[in-house]
Backbone bond lengths (Angstrom), bond angles and torsions (degrees), N, CA, C in turn:
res aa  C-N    CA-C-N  psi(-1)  N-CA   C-N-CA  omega(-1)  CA-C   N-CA-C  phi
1 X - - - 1.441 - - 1.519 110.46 -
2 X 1.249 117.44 -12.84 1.730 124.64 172.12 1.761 94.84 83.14
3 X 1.455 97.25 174.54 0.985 105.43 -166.05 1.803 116.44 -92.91
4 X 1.630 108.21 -8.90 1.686 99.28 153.06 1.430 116.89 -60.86
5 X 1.290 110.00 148.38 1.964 121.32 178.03 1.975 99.23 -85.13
6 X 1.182 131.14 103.28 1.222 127.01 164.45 1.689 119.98 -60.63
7 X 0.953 116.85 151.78 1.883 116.21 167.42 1.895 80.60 -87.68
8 X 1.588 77.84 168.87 1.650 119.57 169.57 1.588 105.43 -23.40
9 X 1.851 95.59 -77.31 1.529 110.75 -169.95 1.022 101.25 -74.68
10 X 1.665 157.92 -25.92 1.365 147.85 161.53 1.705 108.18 -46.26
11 X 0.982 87.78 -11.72 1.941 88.23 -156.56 1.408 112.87 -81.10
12 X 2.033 106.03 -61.56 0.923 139.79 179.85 1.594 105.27 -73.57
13 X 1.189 125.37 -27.67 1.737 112.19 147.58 0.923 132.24 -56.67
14 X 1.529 129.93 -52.74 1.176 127.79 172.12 1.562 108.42 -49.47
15 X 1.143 123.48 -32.78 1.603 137.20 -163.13 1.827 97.11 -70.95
16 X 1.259 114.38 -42.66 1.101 132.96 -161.36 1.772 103.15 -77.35
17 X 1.251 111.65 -53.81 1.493 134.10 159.44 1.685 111.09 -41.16
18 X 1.174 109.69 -79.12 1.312 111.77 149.22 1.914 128.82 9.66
19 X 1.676 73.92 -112.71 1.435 97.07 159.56 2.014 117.45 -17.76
20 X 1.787 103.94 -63.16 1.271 100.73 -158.56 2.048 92.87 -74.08
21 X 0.963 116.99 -22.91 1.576 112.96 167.59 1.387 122.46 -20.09
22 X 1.419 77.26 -60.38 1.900 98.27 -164.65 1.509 100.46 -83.86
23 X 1.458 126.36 -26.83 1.161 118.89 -172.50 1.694 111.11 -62.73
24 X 1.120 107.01 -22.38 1.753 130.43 -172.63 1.343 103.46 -91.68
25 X 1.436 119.18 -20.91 1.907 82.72 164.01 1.335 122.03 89.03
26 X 1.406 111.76 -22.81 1.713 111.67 -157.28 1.943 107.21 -108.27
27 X 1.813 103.46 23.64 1.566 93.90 -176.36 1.227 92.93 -126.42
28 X 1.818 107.71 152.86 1.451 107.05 178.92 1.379 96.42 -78.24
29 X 1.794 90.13 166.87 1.806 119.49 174.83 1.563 99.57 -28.10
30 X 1.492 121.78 -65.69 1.536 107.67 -139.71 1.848 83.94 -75.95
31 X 1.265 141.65 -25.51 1.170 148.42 176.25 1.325 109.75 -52.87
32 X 1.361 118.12 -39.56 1.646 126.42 -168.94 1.662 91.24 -96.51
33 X 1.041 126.32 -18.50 1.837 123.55 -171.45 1.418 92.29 -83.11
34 X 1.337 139.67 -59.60 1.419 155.68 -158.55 1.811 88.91 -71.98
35 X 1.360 129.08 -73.89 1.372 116.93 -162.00 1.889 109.02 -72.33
36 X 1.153 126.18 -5.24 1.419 134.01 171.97 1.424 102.95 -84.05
37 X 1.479 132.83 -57.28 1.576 140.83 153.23 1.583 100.92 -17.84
38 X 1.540 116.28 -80.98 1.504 108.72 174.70 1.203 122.65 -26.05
39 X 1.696 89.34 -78.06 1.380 101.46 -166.38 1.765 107.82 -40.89
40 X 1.158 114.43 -45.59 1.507 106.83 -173.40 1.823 111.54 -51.35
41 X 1.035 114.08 -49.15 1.406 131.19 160.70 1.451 120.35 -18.84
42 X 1.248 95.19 -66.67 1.822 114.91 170.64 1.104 129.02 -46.02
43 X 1.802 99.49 -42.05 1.724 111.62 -167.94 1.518 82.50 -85.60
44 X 0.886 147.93 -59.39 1.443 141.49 -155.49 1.430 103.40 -69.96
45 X 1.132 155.47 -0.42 1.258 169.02 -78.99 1.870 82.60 173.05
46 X 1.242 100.90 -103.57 1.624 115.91 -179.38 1.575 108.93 -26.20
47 X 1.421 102.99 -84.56 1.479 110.06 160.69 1.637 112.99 -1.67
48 X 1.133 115.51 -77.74 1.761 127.70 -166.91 1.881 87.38 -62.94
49 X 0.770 107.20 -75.82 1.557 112.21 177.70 1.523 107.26 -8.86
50 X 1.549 94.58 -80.03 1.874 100.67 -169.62 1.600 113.44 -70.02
51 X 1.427 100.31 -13.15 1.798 103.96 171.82 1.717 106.53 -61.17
52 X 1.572 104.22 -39.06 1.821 103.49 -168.56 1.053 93.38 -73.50
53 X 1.684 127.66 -56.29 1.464 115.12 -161.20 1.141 125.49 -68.85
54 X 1.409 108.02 -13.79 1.672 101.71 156.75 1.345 141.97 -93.36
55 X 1.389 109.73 6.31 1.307 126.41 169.89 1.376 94.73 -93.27
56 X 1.771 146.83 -21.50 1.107 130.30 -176.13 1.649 95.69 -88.94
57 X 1.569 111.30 -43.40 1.593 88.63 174.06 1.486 132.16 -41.22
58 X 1.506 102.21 -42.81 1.679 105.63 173.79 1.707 116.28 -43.51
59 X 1.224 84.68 -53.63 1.770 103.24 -158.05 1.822 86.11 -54.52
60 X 1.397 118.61 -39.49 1.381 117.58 -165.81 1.149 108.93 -49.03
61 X 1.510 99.95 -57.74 1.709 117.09 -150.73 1.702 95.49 -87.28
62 X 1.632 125.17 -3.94 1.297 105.23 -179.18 1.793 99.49 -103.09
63 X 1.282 125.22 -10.80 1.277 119.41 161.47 1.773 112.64 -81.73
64 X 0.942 125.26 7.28 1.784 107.09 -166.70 2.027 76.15 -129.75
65 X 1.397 123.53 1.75 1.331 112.88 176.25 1.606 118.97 65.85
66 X 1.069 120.48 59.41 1.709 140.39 -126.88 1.453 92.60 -164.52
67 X 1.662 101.44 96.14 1.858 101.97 174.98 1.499 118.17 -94.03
């Protein structure tokens, strides 16, 4: 993922970008090994992301008494 820190939606764009890369077909192997490497990066990235924010949603909705 390099050494800038992406937000959420920085992340999951690139992921998205990504993705349509490979959907196209048109990069060699070590090209498709390197942007799949990312991409794996990304999803695990997001992943951790929506894991916190949904443990803070809980915490939200179990302090304001919110099922």
């Amino acid at each position: 993922m390099g050494k800038k820190k992406l937000s959420f939606e920085q992340a999951l764009n690139r992921l998205n970008e990504i993705i349509e890369k490979l959907e196209k077909n048109e990069l060699s192997l070590d090209e498709m090994l390197a942007a799949y490497s990312e991409g794996v990066e990304h999803l695990a990235f997001c992943r951790e992301q929506l894991a916190v924010a949904e443990v803070r949603f809980e915490q939200l909705s179990e302090k304001k008494g919110v099922s």
